[in-house]
C-alpha positions in Angstrom: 5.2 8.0 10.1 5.4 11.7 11.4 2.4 12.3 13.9 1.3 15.2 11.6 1.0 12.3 9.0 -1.0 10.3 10.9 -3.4 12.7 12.1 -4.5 13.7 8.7 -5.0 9.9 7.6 -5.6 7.9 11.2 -9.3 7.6 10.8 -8.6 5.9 6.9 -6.4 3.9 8.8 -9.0 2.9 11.2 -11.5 2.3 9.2 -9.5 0.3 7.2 -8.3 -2.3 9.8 -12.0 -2.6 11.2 -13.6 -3.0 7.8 -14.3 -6.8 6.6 -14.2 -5.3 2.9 -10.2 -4.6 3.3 -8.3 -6.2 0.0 -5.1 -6.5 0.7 -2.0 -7.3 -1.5 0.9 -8.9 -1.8 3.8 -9.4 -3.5 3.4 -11.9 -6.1 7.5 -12.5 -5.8 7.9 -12.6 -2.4 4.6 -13.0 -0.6 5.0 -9.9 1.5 2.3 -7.8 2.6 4.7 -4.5 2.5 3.0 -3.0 -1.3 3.8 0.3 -2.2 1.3 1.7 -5.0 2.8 4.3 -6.9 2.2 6.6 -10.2 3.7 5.1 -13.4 5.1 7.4 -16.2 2.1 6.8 -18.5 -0.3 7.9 -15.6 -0.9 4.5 -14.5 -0.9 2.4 -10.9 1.9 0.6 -10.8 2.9 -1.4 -7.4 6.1 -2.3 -6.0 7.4 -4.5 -3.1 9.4 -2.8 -0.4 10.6 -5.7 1.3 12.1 -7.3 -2.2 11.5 -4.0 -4.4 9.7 -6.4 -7.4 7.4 -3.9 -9.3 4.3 -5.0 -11.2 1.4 -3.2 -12.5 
């Protein structure tokens, strides 16, 4: 990630690896914890799985 990048969102990410409320998924497919959420075309969040690239929503 570019260090401009993680300026701008390092305290999110801090907060989020101290918190005990963190959800985290995974890939219902594969298992891994590397979940992309992204935009579908209707509007909706849609996620997808960058280690096997299985997409659910």
């Amino acid at each position: 990630m570019p260090a401009s990048i993680r300026e701008e969102v390092g305290h999110f990410l801090d907060s989020a690896v101290t918190s005990d409320t963190v959800t985290r998924l995974s890939c219902p497919s594969c298992g891994s914890a590397h979940v992309a959420q992204v935009l579908g075309d209707n509007g909706g969040i849609s996620y997808v799985c960058t280690a096997c690239g299985h997409s659910w929503s």
